[in-house]
N, CA and C of each residue as an Amber inpcrd file, in Angstrom:
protein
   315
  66.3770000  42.0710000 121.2210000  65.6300000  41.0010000 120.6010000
  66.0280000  40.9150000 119.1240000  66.3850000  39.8810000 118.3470000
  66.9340000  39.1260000 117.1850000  65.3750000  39.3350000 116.1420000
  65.2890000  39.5160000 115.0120000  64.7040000  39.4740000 114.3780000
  64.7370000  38.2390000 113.5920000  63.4040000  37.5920000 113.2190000
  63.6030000  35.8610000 113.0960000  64.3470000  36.1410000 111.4250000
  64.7630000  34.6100000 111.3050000  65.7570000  34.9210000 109.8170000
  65.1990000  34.4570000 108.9510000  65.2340000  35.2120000 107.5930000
  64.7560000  34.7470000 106.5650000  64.6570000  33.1340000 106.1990000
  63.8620000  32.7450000 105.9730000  64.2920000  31.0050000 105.2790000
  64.9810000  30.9130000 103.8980000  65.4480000  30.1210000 103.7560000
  66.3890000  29.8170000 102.5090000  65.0330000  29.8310000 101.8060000
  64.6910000  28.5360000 102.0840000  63.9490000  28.3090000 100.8120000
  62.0580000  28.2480000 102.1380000  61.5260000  28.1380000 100.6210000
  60.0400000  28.0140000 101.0900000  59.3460000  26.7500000 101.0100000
  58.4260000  26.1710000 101.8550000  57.3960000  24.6020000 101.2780000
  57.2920000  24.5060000 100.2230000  56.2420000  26.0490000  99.8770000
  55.7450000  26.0600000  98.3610000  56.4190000  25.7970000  97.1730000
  58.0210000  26.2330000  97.5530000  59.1360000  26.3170000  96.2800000
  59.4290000  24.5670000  96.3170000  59.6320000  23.8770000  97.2030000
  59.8450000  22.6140000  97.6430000  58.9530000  21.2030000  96.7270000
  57.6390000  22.3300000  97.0210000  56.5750000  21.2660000  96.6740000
  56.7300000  21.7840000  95.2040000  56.7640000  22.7290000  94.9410000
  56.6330000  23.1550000  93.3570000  57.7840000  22.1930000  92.2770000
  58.9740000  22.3880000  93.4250000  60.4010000  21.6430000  92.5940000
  59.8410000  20.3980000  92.3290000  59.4170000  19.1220000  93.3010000
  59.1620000  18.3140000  93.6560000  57.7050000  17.4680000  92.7220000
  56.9770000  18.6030000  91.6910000  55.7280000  18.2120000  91.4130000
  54.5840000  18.0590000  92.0100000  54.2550000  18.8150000  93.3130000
  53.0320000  18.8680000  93.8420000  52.3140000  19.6920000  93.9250000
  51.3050000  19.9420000  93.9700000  49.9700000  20.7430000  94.0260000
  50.3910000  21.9670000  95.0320000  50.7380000  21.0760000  96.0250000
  50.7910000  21.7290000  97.2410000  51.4720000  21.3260000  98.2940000
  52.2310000  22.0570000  99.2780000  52.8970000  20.8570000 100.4260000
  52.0850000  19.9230000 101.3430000  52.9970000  18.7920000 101.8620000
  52.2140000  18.0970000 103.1110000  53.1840000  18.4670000 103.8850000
  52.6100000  17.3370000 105.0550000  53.1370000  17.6920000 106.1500000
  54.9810000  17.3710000 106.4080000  55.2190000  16.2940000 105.1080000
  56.1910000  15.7090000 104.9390000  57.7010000  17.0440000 104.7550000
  56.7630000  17.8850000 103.3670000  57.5220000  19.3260000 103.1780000
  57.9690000  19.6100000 103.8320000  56.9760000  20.1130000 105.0570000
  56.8370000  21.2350000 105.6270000  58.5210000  20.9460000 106.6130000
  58.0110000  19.5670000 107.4140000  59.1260000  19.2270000 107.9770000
  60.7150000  19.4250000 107.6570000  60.7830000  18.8280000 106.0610000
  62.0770000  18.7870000 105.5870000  62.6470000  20.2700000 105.4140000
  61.6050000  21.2730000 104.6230000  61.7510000  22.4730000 104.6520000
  62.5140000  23.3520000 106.0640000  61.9200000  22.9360000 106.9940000
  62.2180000  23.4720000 108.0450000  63.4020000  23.2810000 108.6230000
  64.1010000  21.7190000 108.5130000  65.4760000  20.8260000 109.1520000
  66.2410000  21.8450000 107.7290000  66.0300000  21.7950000 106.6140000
  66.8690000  22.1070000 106.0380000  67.1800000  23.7020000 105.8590000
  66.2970000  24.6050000 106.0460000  66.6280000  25.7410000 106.5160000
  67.3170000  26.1840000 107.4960000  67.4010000  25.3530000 108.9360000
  68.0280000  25.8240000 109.7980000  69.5700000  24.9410000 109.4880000
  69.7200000  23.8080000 108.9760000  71.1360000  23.3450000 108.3060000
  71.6940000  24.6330000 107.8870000  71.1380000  24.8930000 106.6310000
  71.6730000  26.0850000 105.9380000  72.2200000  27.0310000 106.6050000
  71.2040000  27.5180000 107.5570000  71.5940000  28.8430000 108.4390000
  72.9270000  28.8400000 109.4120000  72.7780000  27.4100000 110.3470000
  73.8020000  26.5130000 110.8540000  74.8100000  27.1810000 110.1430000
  75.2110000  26.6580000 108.7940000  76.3880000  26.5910000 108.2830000
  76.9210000  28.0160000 107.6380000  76.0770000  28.4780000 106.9700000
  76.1420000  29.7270000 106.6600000  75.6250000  31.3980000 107.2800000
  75.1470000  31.0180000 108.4130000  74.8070000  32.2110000 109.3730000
  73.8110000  32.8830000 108.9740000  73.1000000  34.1630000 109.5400000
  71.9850000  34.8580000 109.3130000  72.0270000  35.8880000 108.3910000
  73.1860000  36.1460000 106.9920000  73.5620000  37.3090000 106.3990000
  72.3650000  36.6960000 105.0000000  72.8250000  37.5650000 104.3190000
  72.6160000  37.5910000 102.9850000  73.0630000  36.2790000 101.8450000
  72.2150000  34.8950000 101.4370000  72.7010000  33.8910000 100.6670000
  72.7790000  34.1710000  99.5430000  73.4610000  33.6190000  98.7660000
  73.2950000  33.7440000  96.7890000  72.0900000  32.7200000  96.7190000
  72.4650000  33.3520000  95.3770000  71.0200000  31.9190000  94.2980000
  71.5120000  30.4210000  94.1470000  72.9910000  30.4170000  94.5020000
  73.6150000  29.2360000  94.5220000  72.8230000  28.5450000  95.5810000
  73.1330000  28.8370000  97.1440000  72.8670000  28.2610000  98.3420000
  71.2190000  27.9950000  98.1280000  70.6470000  28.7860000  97.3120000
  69.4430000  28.5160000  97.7700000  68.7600000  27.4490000  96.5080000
  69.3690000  27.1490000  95.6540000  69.1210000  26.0310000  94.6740000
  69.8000000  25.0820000  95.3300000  70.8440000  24.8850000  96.0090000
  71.6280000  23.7670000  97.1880000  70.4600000  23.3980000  97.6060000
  69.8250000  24.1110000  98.8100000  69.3150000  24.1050000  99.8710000
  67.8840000  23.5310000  99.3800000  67.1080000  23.5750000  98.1790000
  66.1300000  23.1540000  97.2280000  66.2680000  21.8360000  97.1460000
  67.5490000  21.5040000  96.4090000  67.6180000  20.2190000  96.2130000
  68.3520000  19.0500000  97.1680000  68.7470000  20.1510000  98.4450000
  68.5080000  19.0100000  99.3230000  67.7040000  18.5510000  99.6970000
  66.4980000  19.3980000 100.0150000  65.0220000  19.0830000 100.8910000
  64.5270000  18.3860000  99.6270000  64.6250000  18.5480000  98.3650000
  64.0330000  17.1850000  97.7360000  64.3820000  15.7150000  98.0080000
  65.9670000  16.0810000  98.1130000  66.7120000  14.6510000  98.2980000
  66.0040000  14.0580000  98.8830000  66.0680000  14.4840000 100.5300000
  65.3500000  14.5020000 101.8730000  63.8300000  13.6860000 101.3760000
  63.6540000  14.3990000 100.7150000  61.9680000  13.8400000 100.7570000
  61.4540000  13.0770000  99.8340000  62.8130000  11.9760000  99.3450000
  62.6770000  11.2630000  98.2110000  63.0820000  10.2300000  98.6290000
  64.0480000  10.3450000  99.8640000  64.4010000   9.3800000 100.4030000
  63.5040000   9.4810000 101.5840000  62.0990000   9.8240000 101.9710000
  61.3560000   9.7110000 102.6400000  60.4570000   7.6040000 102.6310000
  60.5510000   7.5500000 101.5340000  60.1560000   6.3560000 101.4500000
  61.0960000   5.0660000 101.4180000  62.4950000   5.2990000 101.3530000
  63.3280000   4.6840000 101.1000000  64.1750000   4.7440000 101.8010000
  64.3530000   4.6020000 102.8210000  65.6340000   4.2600000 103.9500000
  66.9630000   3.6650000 103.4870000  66.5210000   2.8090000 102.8150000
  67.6160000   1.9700000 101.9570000  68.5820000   1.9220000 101.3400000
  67.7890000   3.3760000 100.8550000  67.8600000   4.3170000  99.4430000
  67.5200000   3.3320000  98.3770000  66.8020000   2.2470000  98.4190000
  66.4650000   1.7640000  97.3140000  64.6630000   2.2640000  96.8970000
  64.6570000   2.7750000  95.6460000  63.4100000   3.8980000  94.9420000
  62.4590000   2.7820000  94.3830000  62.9770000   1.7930000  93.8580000
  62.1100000   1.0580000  93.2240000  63.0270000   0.0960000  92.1550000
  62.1670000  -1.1020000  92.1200000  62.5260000  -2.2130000  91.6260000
  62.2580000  -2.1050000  90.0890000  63.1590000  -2.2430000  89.3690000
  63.1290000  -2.3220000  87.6240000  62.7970000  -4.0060000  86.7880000
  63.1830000  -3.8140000  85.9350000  62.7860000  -5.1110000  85.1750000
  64.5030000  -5.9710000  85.5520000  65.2750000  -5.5900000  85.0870000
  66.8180000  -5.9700000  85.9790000  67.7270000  -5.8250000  87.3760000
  67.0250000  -4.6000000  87.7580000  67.7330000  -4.1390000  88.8090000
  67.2520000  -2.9120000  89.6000000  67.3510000  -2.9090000  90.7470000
  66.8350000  -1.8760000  91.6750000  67.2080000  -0.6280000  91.3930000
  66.4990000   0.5000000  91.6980000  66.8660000   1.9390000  91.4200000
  66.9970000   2.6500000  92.8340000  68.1730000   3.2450000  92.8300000
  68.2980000   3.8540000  93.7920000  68.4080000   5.5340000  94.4410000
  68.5420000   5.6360000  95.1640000  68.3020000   7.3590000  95.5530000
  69.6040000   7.2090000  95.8920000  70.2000000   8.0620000  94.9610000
  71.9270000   8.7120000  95.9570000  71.8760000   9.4270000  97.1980000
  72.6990000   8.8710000  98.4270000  72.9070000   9.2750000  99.3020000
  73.6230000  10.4310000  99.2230000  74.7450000  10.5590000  98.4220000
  75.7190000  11.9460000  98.2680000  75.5720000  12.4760000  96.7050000
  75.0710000  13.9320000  96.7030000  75.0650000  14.4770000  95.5260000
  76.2660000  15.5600000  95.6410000  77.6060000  15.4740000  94.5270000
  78.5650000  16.5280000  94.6380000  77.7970000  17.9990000  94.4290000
  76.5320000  17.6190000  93.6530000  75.7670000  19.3150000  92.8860000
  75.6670000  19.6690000  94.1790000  74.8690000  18.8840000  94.7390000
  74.9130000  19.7820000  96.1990000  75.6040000  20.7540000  97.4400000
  76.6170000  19.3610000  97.2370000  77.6410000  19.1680000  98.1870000
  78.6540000  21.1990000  97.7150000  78.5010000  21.3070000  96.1410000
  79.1550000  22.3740000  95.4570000  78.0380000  23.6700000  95.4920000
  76.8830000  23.3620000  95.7780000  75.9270000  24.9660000  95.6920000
  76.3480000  25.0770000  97.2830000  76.3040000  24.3340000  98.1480000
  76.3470000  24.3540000  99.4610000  76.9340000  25.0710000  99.9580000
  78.6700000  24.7320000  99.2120000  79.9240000  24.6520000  99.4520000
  80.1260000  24.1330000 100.8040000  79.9250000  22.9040000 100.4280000
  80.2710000  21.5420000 101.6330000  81.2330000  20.7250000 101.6290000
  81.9960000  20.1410000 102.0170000  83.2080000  19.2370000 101.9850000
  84.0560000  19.7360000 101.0350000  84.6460000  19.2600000  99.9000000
  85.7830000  19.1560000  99.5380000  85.4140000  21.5200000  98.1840000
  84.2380000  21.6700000  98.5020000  83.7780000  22.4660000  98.1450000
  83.8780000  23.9710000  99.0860000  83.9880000  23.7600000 100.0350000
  83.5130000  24.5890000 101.7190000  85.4540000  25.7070000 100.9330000
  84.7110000  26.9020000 101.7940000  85.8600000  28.2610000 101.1400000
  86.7500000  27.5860000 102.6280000  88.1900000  27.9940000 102.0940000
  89.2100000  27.7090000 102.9910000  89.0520000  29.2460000 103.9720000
  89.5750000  28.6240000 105.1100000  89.5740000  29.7570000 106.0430000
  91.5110000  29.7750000 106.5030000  92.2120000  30.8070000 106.6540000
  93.2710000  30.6340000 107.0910000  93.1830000  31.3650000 108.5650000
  93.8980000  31.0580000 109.1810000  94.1620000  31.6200000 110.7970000
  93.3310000  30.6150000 111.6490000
């Protein structure tokens, strides 16, 4: 029997990044998809402080674009504001795409 795996990150750290009191149910969710991403990609060992500030500010992303499908955040006095779909910060704590360690063999 497997011993369950640490989570990257926590609700509380989520909701804390994020400015809330406390999590909802919204957190809890994103928290959870994005922990097992993480794990997905990086397996059940030991993460740095990198992956886990990644893994932070994805589940914010996530839950910023909770209201915004669009990715549009809100309407300005000239022009709409939007939520980026691709953050490189991320994409680089992650080490995702053009970031990800080369493997040879």
């Amino acid at each position: 029997m497997t011993s369950p795996t640490a989570p990257v990150i926590t609700d509380e750290r989520v909701a804390k990044w994020l400015g809330m009191d406390a999590p909802d149910d919204h957190v809890t969710t994103v928290t959870a998809a994005v922990n097992v991403y993480v794990r997905e990609i990086h397996g059940d060992g030991e993460l740095g402080d990198a992956i886990g500030l990644g893994a932070l500010m994805l589940a914010a992303l996530i839950h910023r674009r909770r209201n915004s499908p669009g990715g549009v955040e809100s309407f300005g006095d000239l022009e709409p504001s939007f939520v980026a779909r691709y953050d490189p910060t991320i994409s680089q704590l992650l080490k995702l795409g053009n970031f990800r360690r080369l493997v040879v063999g």
